[in-house]
C-alpha positions in Angstrom: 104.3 102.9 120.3 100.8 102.6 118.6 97.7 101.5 120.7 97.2 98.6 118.7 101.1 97.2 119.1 99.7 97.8 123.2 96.9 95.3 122.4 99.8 92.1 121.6 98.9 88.5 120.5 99.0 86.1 123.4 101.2 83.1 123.3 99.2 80.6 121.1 99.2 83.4 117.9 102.1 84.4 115.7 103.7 87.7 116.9 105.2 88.3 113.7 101.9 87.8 111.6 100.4 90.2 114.1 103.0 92.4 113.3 103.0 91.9 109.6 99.0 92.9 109.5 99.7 95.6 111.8 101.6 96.8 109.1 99.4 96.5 106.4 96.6 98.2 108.6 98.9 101.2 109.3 99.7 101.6 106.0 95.8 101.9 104.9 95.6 104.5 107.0 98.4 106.4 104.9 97.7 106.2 100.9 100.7 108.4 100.2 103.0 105.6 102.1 105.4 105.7 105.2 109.2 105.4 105.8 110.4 102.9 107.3 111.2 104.3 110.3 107.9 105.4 110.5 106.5 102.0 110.5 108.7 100.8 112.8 107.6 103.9 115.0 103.6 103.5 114.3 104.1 99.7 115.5 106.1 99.5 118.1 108.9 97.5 116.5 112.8 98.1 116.3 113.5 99.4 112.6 115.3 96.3 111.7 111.8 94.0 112.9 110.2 96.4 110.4 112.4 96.5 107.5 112.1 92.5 107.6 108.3 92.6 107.6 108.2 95.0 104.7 110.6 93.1 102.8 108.1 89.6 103.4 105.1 91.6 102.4 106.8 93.0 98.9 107.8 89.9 98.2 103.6 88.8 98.3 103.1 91.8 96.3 100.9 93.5 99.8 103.2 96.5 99.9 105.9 98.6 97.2 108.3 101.0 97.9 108.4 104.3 95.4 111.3 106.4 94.6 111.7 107.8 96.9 111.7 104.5 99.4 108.1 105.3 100.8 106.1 102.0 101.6 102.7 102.1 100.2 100.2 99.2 99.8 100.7 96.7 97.3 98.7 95.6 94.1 98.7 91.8 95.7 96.0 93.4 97.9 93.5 93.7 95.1 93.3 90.0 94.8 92.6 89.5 98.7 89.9 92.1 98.9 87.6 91.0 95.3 87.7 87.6 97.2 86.7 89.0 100.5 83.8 91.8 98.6 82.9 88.7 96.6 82.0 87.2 99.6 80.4 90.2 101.6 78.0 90.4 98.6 77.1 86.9 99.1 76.2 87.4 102.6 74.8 90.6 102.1 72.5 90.0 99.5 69.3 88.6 101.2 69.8 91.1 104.0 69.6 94.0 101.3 66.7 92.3 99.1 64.9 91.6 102.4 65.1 95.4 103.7 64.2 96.4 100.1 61.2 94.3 99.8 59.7 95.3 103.4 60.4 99.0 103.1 59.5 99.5 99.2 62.6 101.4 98.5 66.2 100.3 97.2 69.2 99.4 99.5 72.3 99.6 98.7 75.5 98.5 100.3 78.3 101.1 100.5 82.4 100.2 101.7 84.9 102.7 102.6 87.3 103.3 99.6 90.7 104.8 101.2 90.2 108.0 103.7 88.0 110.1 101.7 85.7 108.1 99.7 83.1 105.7 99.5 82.0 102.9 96.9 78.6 101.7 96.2 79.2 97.6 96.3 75.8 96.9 95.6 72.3 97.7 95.0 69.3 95.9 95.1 65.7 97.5 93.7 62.7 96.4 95.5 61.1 93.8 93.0 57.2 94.7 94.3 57.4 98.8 93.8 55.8 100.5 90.8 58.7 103.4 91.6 61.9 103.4 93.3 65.4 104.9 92.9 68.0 103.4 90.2 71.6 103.8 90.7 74.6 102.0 89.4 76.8 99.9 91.3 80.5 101.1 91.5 79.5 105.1 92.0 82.1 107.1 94.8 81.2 109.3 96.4 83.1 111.8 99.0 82.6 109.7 102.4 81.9 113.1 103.8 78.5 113.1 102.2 75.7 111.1 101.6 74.3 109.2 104.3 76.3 105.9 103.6 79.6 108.0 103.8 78.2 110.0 106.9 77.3 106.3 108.6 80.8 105.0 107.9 82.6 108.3 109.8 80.2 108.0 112.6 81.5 104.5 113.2 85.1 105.6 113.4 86.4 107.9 116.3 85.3 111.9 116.6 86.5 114.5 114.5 87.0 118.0 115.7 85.5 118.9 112.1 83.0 116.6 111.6 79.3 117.2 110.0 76.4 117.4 113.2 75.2 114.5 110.8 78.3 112.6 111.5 77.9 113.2 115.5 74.1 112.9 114.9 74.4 109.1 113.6 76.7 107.8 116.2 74.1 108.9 118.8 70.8 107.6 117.0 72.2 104.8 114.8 72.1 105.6 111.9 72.7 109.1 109.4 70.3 110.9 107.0 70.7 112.7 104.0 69.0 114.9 101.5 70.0 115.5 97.9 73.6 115.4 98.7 75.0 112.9 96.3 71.6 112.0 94.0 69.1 115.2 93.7 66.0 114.8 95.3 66.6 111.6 97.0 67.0 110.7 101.1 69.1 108.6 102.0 69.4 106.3 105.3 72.4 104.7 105.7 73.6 102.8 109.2 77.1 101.1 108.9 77.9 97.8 110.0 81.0 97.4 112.3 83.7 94.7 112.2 86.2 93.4 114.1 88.3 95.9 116.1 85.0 98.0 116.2 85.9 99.6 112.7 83.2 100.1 110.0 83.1 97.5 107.3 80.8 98.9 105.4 77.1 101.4 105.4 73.7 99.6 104.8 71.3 102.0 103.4 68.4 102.8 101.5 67.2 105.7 98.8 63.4 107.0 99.0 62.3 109.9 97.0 60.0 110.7 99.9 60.7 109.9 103.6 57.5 109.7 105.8 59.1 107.8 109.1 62.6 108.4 109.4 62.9 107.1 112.8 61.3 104.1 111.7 62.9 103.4 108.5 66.2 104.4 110.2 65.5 101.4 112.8 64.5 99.1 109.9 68.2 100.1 108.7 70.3 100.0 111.4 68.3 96.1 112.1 69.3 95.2 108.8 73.0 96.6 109.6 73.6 94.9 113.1 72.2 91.7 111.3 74.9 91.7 108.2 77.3 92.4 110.7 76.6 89.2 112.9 76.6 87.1 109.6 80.2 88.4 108.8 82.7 85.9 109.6 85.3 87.6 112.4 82.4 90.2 112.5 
């Protein structure tokens, strides 16, 4: 049985729509899809309560089976998350043009895409600053470097091969970088954690030249903890 099927709905929610996103949250964990006896398995249903579930979810398009009758996540998905990045731009946009303006640098905003990789969402140049860093929205990266990829692993449970960066963020806040993903430019990235404690996405920002990182990395992880509490179920 999963530790999340030991954390069960009380009497006033729907089991079975706990169990149905339950699903859909194991299954993000596995891009290259589960059988159905492993879902059943991962949350702590009988395999009959699982292949009903599976069948309710194809038939809204949020998961497919393949050839060879693996369950993977389904296209319907797409839909729900541009509404739901749609809205964390909105939300996040003052915070980013806000830590932009007072630190003189761009910010960006950077969400997990799958296991391995991470997705610049948006960026926002400081209006006031004769230089600053110009990247374009969209860019992945490996969420193994770069400090918005390093931010979003140190949010999410230890790793017996994880970067001292990685290990280094979860104790200070926030994770820096040098030249890893853009040459010459630092990054400080601090991620903002949702519901469940799991990382939504990594506020950061991009200086050619970092004087204060403990201070900058403060300004970041403010800026962070403050989208987070604007989020709704944050």
């Amino acid at each position: 049985m999963s530790p999340a099927s030991e954390d069960r709905p009380d009497t006033k929610t729907s089991k079975t729509l706990h169990n149905g996103i339950e699903v859909l949250e194991l299954l993000s964990r596995h891009p290259h899809g589960l059988t159905v006896s492993e879902i059943a398995q991962g949350v702590g249903v009988h395999r009959t309560v699982a292949h009903r579930l599976i069948r309710t979810l194809e038939e809204h398009r949020l998961c497919a089976r393949d050839r060879s009758k693996r369950v993977t996540l389904g296209p319907g998905l797409v839909a729900l998350a541009e509404s739901v990045e749609a809205d964390l731009r909105a939300v996040a946009g003052p915070v980013l043009a806000e830590l932009a303006e007072a630190q003189g640098a761009t910010a960006h905003l950077v969400v997990p895409e799958g296991e391995s990789e991470a997705r610049a969402l948006m960026v926002v140049a400081p209006r006031g600053a004769h230089t600053h860093i110009a990247f374009r929205a969209g860019r992945v990266d490996p969420v193994d470097q770069g400090s918005a990829g390093l931010a979003l692993l140190s949010a999410m449970p230890p790793r017996d091969d994880e970067r001292d960066e990685v290990t280094r963020a979860r104790s200070c806040g926030y994770a820096v970088s040098h030249g890893e993903v853009t040459h010459a430019v630092t990054g400080i990235s601090a991620p903002v954690v949702g519901r469940r404690a799991t990382p939504v996405a990594a506020v950061g920002l991009s200086v050619l030249e970092l004087r204060d990182t403990e201070a900058i990395g403060r300004a970041v992880a403010e800026a962070a903890r403050r989208l987070a509490a604007l989020l709704p179920l944050s």
